[in-house]
C-alpha positions in Angstrom: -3.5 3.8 -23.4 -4.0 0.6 -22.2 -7.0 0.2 -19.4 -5.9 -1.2 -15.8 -7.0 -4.2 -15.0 -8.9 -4.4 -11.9 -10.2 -7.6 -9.7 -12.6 -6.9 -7.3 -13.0 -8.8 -4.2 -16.1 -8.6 -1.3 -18.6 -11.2 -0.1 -21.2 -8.9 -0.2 -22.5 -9.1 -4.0 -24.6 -5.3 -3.4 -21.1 -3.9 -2.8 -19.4 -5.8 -5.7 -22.5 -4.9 -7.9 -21.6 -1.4 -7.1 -18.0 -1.0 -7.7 -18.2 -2.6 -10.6 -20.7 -0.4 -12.2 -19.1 2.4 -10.9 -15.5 1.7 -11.9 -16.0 -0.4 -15.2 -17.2 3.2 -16.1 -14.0 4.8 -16.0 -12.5 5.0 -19.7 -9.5 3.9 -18.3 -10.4 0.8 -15.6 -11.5 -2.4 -17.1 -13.2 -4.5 -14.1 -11.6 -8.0 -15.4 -13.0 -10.7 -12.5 -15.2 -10.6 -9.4 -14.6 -12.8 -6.1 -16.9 -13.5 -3.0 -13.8 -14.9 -0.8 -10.2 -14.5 -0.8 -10.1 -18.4 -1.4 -11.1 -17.9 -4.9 -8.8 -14.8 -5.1 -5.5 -16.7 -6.8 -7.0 -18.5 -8.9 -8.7 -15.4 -10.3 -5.8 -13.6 -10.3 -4.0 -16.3 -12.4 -6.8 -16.3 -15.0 -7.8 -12.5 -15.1 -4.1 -11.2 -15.0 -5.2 -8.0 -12.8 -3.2 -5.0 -12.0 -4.7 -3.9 -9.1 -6.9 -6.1 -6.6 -9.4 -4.0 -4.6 -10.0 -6.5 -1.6 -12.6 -6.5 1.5 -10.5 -7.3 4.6 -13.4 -9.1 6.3 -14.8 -12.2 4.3 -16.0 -15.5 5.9 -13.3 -18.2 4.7 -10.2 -16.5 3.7 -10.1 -13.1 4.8 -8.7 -10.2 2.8 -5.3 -10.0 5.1 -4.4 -14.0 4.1 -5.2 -13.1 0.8 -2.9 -10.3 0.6 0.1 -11.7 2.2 -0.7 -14.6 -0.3 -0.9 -12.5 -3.1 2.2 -10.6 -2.3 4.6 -13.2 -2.3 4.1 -14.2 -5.5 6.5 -13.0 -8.8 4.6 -10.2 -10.7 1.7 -9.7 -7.7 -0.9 -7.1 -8.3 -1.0 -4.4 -6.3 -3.4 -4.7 -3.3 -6.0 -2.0 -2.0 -8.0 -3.0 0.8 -11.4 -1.9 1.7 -12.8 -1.9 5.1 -14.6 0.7 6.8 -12.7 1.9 10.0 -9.4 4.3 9.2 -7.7 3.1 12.4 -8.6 -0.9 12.3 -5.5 -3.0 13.0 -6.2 -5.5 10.3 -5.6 -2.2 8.6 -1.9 -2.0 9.7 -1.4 -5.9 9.2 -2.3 -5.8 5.8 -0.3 -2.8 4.8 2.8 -4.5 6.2 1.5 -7.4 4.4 2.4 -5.2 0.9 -0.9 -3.8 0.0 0.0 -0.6 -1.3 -3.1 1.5 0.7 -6.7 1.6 1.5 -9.8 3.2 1.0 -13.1 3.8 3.5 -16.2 1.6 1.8 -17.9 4.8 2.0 -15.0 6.9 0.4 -16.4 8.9 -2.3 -17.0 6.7 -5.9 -14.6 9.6 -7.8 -11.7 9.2 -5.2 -12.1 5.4 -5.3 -11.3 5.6 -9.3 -8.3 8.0 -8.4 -7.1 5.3 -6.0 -7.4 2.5 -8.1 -5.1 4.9 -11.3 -2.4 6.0 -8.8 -1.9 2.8 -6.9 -1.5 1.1 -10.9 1.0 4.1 -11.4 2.9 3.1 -8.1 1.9 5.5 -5.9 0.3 4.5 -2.3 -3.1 5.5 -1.8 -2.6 7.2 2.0 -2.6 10.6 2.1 -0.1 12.3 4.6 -2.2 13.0 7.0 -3.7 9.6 7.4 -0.2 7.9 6.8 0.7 9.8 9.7 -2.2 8.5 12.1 -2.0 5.0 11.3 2.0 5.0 11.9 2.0 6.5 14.7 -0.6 4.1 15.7 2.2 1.2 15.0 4.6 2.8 16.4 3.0 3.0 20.0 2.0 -0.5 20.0 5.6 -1.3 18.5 7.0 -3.6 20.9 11.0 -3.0 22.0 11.7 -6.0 20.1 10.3 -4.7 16.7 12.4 -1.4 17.0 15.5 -3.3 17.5 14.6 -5.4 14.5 13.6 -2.5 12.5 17.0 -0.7 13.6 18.9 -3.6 12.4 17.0 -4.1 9.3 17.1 -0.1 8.4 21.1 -0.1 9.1 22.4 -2.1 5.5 20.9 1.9 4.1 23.6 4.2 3.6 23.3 7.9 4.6 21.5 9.1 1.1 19.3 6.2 1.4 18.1 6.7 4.9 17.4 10.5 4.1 15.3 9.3 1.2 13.6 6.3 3.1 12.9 8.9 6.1 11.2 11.2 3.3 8.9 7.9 2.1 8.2 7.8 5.5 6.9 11.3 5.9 4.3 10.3 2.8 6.5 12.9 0.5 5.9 12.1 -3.4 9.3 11.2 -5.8 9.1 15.2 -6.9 8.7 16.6 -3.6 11.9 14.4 -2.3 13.9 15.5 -4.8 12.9 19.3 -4.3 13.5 18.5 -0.7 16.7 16.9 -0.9 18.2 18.6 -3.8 18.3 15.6 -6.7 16.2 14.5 -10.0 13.0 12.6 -10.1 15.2 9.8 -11.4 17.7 9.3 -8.8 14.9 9.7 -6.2 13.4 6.9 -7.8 16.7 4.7 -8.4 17.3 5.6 -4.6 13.6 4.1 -3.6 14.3 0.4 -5.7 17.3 0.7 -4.0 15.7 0.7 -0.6 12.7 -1.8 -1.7 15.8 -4.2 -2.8 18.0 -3.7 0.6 15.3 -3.9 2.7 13.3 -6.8 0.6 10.6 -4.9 0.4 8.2 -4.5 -2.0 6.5 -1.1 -2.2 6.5 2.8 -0.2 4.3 2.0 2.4 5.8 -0.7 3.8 9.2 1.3 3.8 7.0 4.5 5.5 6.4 1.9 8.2 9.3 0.7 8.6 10.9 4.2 9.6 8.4 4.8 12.0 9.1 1.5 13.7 12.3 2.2 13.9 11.5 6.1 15.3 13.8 8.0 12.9 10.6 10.8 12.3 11.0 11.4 15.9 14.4 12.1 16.0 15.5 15.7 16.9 15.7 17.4 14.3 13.5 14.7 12.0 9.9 16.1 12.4 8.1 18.6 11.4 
């Protein structure tokens, strides 16, 4: 099996001394490039060919949110987890809708860090229900009118079977559970969720999870649980 390629990106060299030692362990993470800014994080990435970027939020020149949205524009961009140390912290959000596929708590445990590094190179988001819950309904009371009606707009090029699926993204629901849920295979659960990134020019889950929330579909009648 071939090893993930990971680039790891904090100012403070303790922390990156750390991570690397404890994820260049894993059999199946190779730790290809370290960086002390997000300035130096494109260049890395062009060199070191990562598949995942583990990236500080808070650095002095370019912080990890410009690095991100920088990072996810390109063709072929890594996926993006970002590190900071408050669950709730707005930058959080921003970066999130920016296209990092999750985050994880600098003091989350070294074994659920490697996990999060494997599913988010698998395509899975790295938020757990519980916590995607709290931080969209976080975005969704600071939402202003003007987001909803965009979000509303935006949602509306989805036909029915599409919005049912993008509704179960939203609920944090795994491709298996959706299609337990709404009665259809793995594979056309996950031809329906390209389908959605495409439509909605998105480019992975979480952004579609908060997306629905702005838009208030989960508290529908009816929607929630």
């Amino acid at each position: 099996m071939t090893a993930i390629r990971l680039l790891l990106v904090d100012d403070d060299p303790l922390v990156r001394a750390g991570l690397s030692l404890m994820l260049g362990g894993a059999d199946d993470i190779e730790v290809v490039g370290e960086a002390a800014d997000g300035s130096e994080v494109e260049a890395l990435v062009d060199r070191t060919r990562p598949d995942v970027v583990l990236m500080d939020i808070r650095m002095p020149t370019v912080d990890g949110l410009t690095a991100t949205e920088r990072l996810r524009t390109r063709k072929d961009a890594p996926q993006v987890i970002v590190l900071t140390t408050f669950h709730g912290d707005e930058q959080v959000l921003r970066a999130l809708r920016a296209g990092a596929a999750g985050f994880v708590l600098k003091d989350t445990p070294p074994k659920e860090i490697v996990e999060a590094v494997r599913r988010v190179a698998a395509g899975d988001p790295v938020l757990s229900p519980a916590v995607t819950r709290r931080l969209m309904e976080h975005a969704v009371g600071n939402a202003a009118d003007t987001r909803r009606a965009r979000a509303r707009e935006r949602i509306s090029v989805l036909n029915d079977r599409e919005r049912e699926v993008a509704v179960a993204v939203g609920r944090g629901l795994s491709n298996a559970e959706i299609a337990a849920q709404l009665f259809m295979s793995v594979a056309t659960v996950k031809t329906h969720v390209s389908r959605i990134l495409a439509k909605l020019d998105l480019n992975n889950r979480v952004q579609v999870a908060l997306l629905v929330y702005d838009v208030g579909l989960l508290e529908e009648p009816g929607e929630g649980n």
